[in-house]
N, CA, C and O atoms as a GROMACS GRO file, in nm:
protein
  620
    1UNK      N    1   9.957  10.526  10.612
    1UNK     CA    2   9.846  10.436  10.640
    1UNK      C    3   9.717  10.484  10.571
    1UNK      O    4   9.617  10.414  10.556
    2UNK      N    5   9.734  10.632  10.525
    2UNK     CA    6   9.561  10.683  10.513
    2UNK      C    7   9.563  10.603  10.355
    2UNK      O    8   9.468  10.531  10.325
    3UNK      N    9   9.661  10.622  10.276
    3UNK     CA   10   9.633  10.571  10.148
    3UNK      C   11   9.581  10.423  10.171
    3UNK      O   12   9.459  10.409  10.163
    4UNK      N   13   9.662  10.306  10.200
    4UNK     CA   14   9.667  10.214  10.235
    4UNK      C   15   9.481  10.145  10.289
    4UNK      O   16   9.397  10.075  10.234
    5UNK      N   17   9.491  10.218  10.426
    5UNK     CA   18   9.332  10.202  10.412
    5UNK      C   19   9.282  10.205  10.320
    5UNK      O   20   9.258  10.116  10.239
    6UNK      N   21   9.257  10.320  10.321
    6UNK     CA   22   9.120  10.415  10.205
    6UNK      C   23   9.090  10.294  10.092
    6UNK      O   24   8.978  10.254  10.058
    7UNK      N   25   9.250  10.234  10.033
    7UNK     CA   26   9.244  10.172   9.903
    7UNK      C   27   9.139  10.031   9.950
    7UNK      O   28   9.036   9.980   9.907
    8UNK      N   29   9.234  10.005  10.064
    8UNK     CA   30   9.180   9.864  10.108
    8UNK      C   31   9.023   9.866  10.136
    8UNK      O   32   8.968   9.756  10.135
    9UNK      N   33   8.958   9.957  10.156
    9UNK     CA   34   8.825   9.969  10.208
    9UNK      C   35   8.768  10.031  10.058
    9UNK      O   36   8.653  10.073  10.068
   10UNK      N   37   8.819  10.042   9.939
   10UNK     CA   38   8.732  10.054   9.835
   10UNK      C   39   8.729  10.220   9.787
   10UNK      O   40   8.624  10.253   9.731
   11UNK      N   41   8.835  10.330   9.804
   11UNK     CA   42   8.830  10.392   9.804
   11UNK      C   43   8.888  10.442   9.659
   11UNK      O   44   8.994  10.380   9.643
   12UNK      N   45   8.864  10.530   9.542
   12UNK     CA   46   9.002  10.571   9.425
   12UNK      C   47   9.058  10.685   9.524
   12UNK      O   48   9.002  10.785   9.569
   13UNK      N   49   9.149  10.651   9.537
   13UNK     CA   50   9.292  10.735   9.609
   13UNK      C   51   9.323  10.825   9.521
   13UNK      O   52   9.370  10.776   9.419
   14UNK      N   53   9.313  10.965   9.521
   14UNK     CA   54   9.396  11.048   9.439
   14UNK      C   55   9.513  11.064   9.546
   14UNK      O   56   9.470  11.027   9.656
   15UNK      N   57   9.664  11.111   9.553
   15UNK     CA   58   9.758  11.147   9.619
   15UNK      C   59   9.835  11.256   9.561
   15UNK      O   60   9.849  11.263   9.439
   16UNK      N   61   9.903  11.369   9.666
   16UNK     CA   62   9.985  11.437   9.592
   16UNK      C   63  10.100  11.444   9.670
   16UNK      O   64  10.091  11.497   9.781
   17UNK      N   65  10.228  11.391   9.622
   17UNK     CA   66  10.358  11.409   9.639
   17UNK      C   67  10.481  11.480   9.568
   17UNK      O   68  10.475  11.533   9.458
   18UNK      N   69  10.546  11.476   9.613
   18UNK     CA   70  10.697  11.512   9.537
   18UNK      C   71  10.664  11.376   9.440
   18UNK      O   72  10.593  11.279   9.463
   19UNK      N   73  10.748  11.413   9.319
   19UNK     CA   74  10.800  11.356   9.155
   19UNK      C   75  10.890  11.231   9.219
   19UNK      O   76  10.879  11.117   9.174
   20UNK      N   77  10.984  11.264   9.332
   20UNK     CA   78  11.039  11.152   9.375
   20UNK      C   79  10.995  11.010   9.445
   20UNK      O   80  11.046  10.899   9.434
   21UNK      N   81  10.899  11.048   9.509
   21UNK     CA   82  10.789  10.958   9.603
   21UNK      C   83  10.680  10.874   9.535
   21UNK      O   84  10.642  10.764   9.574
   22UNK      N   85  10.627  10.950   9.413
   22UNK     CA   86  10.544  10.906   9.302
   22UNK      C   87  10.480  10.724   9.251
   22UNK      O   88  10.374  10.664   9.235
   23UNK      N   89  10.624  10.702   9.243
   23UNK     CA   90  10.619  10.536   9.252
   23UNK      C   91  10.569  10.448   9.355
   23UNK      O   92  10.501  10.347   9.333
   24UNK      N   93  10.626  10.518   9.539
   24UNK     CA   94  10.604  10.437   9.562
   24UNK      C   95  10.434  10.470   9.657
   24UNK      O   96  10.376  10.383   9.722
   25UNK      N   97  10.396  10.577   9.644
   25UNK     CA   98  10.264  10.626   9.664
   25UNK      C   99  10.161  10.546   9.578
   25UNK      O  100  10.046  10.512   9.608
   26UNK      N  101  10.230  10.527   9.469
   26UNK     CA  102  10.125  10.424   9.371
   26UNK      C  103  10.122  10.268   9.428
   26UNK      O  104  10.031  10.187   9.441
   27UNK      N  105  10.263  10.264   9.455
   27UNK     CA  106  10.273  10.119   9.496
   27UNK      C  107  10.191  10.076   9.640
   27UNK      O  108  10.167   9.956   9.648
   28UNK      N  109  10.156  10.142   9.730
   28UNK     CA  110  10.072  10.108   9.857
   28UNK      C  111   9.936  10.143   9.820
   28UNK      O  112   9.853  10.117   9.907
   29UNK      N  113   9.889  10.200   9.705
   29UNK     CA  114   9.733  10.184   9.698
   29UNK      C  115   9.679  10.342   9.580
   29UNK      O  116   9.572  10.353   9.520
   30UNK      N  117   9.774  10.423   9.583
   30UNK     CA  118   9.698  10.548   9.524
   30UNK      C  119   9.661  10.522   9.400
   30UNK      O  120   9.730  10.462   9.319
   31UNK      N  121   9.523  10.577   9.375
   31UNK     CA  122   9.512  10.512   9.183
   31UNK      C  123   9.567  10.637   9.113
   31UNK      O  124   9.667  10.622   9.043
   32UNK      N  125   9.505  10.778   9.127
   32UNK     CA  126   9.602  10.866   9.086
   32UNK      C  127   9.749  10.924   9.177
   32UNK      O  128   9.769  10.895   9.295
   33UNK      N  129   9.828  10.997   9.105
   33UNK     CA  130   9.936  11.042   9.215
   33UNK      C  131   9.995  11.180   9.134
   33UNK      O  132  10.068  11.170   9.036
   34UNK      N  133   9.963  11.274   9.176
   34UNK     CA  134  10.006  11.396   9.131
   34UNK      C  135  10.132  11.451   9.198
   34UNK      O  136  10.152  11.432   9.318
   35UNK      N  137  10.252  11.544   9.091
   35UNK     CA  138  10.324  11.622   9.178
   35UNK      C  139  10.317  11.721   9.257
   35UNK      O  140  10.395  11.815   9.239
   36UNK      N  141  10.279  11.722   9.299
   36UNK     CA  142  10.263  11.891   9.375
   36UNK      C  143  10.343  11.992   9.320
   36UNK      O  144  10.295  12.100   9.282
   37UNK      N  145  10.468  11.962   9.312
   37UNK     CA  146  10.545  12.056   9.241
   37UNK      C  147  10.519  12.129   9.104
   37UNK      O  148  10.549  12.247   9.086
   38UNK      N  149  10.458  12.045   9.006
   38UNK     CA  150  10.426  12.043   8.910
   38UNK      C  151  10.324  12.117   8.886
   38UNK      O  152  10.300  12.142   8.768
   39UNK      N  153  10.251  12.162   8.972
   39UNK     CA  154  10.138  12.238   8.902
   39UNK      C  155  10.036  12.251   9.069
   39UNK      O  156  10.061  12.208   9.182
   40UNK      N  157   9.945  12.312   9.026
   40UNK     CA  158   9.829  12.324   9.142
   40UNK      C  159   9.751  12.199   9.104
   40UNK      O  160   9.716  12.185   8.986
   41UNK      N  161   9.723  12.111   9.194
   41UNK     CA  162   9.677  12.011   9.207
   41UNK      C  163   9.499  12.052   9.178
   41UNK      O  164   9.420  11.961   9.156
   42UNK      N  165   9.472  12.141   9.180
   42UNK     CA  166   9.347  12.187   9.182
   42UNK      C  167   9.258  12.169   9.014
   42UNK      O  168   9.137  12.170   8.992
   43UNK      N  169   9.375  12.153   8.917
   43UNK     CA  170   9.354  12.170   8.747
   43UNK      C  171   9.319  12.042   8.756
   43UNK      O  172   9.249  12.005   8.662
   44UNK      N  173   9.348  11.944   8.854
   44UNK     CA  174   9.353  11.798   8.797
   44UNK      C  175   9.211  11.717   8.863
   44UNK      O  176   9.134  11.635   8.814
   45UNK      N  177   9.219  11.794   9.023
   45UNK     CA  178   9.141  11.712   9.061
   45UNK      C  179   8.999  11.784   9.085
   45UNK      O  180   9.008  11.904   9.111
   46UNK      N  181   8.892  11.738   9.081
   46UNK     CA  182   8.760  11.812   9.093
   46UNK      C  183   8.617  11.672   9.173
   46UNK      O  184   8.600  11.551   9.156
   47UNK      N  185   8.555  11.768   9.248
   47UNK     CA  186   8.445  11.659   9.263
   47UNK      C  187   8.478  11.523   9.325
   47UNK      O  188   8.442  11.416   9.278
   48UNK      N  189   8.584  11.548   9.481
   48UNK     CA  190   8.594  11.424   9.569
   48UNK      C  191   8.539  11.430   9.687
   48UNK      O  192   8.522  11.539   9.741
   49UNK      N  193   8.517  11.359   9.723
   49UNK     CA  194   8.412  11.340   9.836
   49UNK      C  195   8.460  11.335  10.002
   49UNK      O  196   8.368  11.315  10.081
   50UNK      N  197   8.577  11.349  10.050
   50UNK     CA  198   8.699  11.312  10.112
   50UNK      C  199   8.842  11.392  10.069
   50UNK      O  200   8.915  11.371   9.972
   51UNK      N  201   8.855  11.491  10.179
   51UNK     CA  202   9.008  11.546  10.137
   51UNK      C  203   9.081  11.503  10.253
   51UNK      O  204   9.028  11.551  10.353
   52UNK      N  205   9.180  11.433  10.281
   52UNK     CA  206   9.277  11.404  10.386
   52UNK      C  207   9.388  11.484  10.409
   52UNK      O  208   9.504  11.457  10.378
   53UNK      N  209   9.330  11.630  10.491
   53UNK     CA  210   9.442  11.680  10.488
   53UNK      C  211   9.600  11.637  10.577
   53UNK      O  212   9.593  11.589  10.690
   54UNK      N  213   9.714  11.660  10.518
   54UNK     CA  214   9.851  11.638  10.627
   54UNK      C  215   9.930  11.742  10.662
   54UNK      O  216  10.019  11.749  10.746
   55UNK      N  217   9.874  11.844  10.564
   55UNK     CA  218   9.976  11.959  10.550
   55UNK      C  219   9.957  12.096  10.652
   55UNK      O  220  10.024  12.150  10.741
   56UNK      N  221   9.800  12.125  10.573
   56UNK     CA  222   9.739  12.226  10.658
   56UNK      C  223   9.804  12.380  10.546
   56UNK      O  224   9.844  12.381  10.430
   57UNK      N  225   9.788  12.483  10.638
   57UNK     CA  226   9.776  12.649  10.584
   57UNK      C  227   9.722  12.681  10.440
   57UNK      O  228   9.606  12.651  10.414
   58UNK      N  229   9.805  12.744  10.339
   58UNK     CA  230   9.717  12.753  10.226
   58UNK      C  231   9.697  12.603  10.137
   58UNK      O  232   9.605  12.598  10.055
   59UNK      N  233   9.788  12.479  10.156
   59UNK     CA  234   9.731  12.379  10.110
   59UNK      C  235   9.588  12.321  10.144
   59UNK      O  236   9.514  12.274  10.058
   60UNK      N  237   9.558  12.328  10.278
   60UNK     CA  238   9.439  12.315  10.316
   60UNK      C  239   9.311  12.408  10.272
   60UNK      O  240   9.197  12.374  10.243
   61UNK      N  241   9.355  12.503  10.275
   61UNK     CA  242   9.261  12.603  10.206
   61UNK      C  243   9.237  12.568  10.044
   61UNK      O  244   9.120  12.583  10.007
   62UNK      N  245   9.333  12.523   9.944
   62UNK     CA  246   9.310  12.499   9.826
   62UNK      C  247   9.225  12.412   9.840
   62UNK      O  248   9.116  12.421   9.783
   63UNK      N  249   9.273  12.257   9.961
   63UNK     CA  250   9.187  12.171   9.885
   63UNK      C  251   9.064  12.170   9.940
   63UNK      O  252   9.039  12.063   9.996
   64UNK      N  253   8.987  12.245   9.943
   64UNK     CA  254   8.832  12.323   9.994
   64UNK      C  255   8.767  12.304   9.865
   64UNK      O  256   8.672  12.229   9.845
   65UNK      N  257   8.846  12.403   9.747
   65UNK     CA  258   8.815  12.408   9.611
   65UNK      C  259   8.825  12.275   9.512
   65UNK      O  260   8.810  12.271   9.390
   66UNK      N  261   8.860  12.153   9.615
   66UNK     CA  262   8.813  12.020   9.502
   66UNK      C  263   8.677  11.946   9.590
   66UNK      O  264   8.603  11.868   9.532
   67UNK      N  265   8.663  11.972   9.691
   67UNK     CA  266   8.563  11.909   9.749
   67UNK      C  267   8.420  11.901   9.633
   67UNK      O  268   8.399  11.977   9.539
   68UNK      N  269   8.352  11.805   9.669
   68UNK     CA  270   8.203  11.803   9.591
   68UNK      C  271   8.132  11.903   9.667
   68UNK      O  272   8.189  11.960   9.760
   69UNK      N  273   7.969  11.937   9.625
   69UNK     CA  274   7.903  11.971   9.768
   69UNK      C  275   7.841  11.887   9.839
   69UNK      O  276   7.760  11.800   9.808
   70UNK      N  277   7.900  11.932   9.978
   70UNK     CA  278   7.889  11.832  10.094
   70UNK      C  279   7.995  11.756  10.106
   70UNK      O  280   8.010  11.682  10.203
   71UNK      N  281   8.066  11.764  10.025
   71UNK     CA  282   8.257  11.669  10.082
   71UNK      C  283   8.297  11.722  10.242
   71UNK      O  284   8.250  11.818  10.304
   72UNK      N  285   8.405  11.622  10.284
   72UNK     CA  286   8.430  11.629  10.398
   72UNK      C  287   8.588  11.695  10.379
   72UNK      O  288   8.663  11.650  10.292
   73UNK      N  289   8.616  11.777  10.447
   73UNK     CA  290   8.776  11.777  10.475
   73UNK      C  291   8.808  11.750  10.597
   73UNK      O  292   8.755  11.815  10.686
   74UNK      N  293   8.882  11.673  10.621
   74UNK     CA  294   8.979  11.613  10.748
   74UNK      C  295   9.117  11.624  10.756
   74UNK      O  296   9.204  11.553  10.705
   75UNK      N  297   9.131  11.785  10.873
   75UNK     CA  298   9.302  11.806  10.889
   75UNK      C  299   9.347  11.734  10.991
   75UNK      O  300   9.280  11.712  11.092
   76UNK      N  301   9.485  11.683  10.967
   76UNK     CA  302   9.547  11.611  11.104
   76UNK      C  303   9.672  11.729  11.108
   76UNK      O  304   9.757  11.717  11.196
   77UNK      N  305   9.684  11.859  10.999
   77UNK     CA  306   9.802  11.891  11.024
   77UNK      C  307   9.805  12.007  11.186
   77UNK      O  308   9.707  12.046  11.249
   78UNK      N  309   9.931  12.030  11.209
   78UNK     CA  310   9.964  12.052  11.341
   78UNK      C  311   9.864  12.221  11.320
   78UNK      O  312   9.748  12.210  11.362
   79UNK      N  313   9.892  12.329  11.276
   79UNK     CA  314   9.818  12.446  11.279
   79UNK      C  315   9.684  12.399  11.294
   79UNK      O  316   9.613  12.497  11.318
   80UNK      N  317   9.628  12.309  11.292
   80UNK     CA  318   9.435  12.318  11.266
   80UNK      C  319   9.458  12.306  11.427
   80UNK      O  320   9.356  12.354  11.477
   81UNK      N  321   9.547  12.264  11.531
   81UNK     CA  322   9.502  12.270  11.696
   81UNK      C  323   9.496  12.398  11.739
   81UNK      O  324   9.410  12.431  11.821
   82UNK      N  325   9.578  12.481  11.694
   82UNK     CA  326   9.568  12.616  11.731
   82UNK      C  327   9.482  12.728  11.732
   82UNK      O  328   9.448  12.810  11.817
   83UNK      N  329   9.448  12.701  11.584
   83UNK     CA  330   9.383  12.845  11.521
   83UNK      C  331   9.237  12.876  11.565
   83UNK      O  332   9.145  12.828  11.632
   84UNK      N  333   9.272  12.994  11.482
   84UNK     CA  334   9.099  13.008  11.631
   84UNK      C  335   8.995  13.032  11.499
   84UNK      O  336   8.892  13.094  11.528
   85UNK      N  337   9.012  12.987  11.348
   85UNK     CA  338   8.929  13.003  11.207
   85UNK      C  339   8.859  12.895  11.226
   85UNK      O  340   8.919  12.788  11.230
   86UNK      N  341   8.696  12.899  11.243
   86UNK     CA  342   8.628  12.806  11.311
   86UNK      C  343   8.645  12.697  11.194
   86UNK      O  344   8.662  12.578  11.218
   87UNK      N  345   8.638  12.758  11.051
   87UNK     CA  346   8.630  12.640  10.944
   87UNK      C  347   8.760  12.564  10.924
   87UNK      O  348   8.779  12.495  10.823
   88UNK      N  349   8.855  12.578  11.029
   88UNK     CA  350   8.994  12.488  11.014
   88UNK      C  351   8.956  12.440  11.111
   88UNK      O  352   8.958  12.321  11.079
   89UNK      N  353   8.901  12.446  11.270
   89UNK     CA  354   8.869  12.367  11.347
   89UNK      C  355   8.770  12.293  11.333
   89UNK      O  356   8.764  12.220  11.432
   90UNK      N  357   8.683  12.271  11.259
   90UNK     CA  358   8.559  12.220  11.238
   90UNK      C  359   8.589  12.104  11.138
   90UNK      O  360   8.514  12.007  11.126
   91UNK      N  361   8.722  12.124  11.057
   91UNK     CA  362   8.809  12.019  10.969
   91UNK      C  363   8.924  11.929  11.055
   91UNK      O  364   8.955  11.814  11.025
   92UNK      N  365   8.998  12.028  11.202
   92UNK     CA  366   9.049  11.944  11.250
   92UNK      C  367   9.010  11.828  11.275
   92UNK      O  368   8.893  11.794  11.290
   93UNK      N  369   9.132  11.742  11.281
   93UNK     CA  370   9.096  11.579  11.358
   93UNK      C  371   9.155  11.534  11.504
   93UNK      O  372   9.276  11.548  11.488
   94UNK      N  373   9.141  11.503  11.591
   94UNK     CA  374   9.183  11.466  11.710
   94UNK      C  375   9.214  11.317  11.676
   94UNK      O  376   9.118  11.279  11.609
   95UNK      N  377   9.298  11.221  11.689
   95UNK     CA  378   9.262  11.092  11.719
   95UNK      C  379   9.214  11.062  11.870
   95UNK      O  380   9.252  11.114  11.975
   96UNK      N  381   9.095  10.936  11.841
   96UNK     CA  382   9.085  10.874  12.007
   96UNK      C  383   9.096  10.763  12.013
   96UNK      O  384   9.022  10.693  11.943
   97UNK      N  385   9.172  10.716  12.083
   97UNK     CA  386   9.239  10.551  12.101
   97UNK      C  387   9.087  10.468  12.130
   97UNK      O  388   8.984  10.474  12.199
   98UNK      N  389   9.150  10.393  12.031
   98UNK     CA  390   8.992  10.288  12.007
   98UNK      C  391   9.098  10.163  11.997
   98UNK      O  392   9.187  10.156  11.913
   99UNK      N  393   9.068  10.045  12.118
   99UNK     CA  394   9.159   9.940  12.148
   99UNK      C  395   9.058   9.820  12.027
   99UNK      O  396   9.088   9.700  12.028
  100UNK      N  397   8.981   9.855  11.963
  100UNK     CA  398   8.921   9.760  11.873
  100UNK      C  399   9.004   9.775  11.770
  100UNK      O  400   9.070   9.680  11.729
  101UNK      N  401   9.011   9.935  11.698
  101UNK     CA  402   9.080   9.957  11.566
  101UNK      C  403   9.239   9.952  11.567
  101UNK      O  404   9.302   9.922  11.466
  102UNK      N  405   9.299   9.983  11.689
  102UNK     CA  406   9.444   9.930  11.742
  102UNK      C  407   9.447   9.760  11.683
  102UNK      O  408   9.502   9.729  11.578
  103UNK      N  409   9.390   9.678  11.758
  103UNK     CA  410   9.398   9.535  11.776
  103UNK      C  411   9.346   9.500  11.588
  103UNK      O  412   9.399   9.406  11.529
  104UNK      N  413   9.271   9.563  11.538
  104UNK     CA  414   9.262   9.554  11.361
  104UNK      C  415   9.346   9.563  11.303
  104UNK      O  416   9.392   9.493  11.212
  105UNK      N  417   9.401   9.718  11.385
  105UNK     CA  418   9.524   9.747  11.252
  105UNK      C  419   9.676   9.659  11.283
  105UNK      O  420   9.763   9.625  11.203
  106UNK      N  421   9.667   9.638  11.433
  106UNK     CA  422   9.782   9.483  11.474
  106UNK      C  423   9.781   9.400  11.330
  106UNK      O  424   9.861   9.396  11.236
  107UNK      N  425   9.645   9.333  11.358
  107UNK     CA  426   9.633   9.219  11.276
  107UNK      C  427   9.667   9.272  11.160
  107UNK      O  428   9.790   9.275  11.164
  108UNK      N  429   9.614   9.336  11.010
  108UNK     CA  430   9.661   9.426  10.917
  108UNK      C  431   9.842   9.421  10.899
  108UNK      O  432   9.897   9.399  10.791
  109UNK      N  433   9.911   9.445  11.022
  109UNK     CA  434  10.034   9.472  10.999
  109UNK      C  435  10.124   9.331  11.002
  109UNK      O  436  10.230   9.307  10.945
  110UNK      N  437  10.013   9.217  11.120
  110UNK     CA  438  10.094   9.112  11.116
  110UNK      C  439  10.093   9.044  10.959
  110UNK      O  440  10.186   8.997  10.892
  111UNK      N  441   9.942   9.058  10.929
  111UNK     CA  442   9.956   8.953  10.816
  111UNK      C  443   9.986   9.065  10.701
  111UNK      O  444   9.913   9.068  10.601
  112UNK      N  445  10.060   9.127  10.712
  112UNK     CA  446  10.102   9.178  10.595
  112UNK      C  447   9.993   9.245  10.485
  112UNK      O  448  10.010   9.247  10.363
  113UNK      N  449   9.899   9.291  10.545
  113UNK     CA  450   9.778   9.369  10.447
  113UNK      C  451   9.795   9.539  10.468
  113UNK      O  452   9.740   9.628  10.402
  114UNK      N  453   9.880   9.551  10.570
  114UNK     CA  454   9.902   9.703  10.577
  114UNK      C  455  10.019   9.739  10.640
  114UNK      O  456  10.045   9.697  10.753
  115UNK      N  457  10.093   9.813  10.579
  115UNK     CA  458  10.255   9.791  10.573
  115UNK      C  459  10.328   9.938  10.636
  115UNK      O  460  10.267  10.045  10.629
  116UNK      N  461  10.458   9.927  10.693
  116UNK     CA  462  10.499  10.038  10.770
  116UNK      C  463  10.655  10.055  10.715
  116UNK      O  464  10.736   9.965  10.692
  117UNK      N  465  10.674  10.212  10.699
  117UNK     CA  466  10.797  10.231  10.618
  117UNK      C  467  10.891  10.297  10.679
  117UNK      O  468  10.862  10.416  10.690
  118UNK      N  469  11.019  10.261  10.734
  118UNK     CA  470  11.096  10.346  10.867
  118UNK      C  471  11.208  10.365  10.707
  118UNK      O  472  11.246  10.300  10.609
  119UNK      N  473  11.224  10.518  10.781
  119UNK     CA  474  11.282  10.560  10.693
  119UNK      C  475  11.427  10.620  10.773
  119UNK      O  476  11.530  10.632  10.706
  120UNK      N  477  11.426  10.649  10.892
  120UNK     CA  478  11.524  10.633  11.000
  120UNK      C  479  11.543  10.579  11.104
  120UNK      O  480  11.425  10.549  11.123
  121UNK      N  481  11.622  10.516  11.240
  121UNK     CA  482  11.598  10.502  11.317
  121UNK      C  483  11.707  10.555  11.400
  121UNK      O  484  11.822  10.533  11.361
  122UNK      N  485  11.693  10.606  11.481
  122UNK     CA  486  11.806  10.647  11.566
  122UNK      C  487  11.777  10.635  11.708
  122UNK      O  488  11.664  10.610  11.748
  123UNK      N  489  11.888  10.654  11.795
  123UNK     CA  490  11.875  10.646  11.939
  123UNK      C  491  11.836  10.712  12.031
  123UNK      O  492  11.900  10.817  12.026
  124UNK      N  493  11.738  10.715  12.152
  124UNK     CA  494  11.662  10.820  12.226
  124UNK      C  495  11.794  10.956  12.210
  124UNK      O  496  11.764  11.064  12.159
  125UNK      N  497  11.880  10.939  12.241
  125UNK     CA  498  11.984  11.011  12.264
  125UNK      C  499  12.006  11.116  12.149
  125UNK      O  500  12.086  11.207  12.168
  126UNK      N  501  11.943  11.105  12.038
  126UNK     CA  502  11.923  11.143  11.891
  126UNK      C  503  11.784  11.275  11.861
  126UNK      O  504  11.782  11.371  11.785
  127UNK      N  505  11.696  11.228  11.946
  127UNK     CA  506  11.558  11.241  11.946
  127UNK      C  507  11.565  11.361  11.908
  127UNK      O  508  11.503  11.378  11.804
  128UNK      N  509  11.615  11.454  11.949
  128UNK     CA  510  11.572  11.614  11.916
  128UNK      C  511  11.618  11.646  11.809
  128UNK      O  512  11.564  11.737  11.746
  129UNK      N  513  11.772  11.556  11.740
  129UNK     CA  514  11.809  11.596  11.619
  129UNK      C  515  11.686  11.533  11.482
  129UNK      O  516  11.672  11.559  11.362
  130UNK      N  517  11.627  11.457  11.565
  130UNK     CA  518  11.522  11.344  11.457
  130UNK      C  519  11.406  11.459  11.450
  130UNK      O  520  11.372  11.478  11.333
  131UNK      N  521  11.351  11.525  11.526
  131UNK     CA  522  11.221  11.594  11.565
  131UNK      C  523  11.237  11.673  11.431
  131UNK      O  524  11.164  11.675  11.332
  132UNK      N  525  11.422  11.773  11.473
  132UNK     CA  526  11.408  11.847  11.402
  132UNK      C  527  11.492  11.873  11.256
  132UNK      O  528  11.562  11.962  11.207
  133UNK      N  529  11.433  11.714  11.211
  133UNK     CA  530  11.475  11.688  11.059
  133UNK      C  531  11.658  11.697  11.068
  133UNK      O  532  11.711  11.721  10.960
  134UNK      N  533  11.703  11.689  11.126
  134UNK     CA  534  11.872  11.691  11.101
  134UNK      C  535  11.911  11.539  11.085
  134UNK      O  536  12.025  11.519  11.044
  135UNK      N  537  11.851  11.456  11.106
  135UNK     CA  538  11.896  11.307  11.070
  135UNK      C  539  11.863  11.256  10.950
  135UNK      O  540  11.758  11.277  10.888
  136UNK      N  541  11.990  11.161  10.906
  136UNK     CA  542  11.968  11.138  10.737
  136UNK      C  543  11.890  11.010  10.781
  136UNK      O  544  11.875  10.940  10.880
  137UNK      N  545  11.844  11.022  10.629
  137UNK     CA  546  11.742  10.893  10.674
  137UNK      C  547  11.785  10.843  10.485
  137UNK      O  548  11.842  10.905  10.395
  138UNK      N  549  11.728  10.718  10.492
  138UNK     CA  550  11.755  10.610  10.388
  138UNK      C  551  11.628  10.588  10.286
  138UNK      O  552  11.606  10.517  10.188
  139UNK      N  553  11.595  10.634  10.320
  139UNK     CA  554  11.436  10.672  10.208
  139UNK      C  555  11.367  10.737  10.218
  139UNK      O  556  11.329  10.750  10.334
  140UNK      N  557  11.293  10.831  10.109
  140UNK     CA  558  11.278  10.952  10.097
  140UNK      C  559  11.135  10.964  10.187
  140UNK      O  560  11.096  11.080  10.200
  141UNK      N  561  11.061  10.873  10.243
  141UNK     CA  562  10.930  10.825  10.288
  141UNK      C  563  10.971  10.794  10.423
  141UNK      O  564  11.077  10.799  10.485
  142UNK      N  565  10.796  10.745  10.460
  142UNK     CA  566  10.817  10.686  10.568
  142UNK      C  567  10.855  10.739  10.773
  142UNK      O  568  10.885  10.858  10.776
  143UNK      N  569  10.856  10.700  10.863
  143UNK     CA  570  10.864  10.761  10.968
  143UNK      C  571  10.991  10.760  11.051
  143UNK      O  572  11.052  10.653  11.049
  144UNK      N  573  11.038  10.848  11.115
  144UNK     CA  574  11.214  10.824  11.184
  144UNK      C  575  11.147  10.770  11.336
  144UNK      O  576  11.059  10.821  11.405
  145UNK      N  577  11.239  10.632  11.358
  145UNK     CA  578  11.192  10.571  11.463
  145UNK      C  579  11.284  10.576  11.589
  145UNK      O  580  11.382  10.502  11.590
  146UNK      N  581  11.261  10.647  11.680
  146UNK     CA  582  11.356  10.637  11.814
  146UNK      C  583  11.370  10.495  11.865
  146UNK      O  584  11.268  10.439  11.906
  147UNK      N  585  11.487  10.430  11.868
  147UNK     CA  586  11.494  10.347  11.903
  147UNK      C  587  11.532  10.352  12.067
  147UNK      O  588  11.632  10.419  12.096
  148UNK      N  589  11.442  10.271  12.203
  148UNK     CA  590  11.437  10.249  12.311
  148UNK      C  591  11.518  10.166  12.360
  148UNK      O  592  11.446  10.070  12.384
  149UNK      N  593  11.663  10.129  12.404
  149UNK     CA  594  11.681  10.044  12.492
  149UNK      C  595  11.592  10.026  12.657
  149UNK      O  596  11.566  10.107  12.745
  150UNK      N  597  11.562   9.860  12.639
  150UNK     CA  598  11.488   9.840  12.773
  150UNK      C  599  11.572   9.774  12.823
  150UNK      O  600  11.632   9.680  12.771
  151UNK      N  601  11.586   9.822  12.942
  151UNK     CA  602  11.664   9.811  13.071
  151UNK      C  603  11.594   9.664  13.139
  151UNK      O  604  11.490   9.716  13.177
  152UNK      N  605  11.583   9.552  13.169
  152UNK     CA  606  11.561   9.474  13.262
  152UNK      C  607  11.578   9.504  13.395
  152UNK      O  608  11.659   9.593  13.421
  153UNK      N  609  11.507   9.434  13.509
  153UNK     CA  610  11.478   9.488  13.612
  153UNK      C  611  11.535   9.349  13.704
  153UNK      O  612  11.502   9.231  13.696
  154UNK      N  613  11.633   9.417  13.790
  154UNK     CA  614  11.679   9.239  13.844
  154UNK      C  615  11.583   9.237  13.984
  154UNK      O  616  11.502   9.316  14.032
  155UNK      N  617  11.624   9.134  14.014
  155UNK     CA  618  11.562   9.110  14.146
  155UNK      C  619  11.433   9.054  14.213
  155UNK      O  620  11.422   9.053  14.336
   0.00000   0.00000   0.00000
């Protein structure tokens, strides 16, 4: 979704993925798209105003070194809740349920302006093998979705 926004609200998207993902990172909005694999992303990119971190540890720390001065970095990855390095908490992000930007991004998904990519789905009964990456999934992207049977309630 972060690409997706960003683009939609006027943003140049740089992205860095795997060589395999490349295409379709371009295809939801990124204007550049680097491999990661390929090199330190750091030779390419310089002077952005916005780093979105997902990863966190020494990736997060590199991308410090493309910021402008005064750029923002924003971690959502899981280590920035922990650590006690004030300049990774001061980058963490919390989300807080905002029933305005929920009911936006509804609309966004109904009419097809911002798009969602299941790349597995499996059954509650599954869940821990899904958590911990042991389920194949059908595209290399995208989120593994527990699927819920709802029980009806008689009476």
């Amino acid at each position: 979704f972060a690409v997706q926004l960003a683009h939609r609200h006027g943003a140049h998207v740089t992205a860095t993925t795997s060589a395999a993902t490349m295409p379709f990172v371009q295809s939801i909005g990124a204007d550049v798209v680097i491999d990661y694999r390929a090199g330190d992303f750091r030779q390419q990119v310089r002077e952005v105003d916005v780093v979105f971190d997902t990863v966190g540890g020494e990736t997060r720390q590199r991308s410090c070194d493309v910021l402008k001065p005064g750029g923002m970095l924003i971690s959502i990855a899981a280590d920035g809740e922990v650590t006690t390095d004030p300049a990774v908490r001061a980058a963490y992000f919390i989300v807080e349920p905002s029933q305005a930007q929920l009911m936006e991004i509804g609309r966004m998904l109904d009419a097809g302006m911002l798009r969602t990519f299941v790349k597995a789905a499996v059954p509650l009964e599954e869940a821990a093998a899904a958590y911990a990456g042991m389920v194949e999934s059908r595209l290399g992207y995208g989120k593994t979705v527990i699927a819920v049977r709802v029980v009806g309630t008689s009476g």
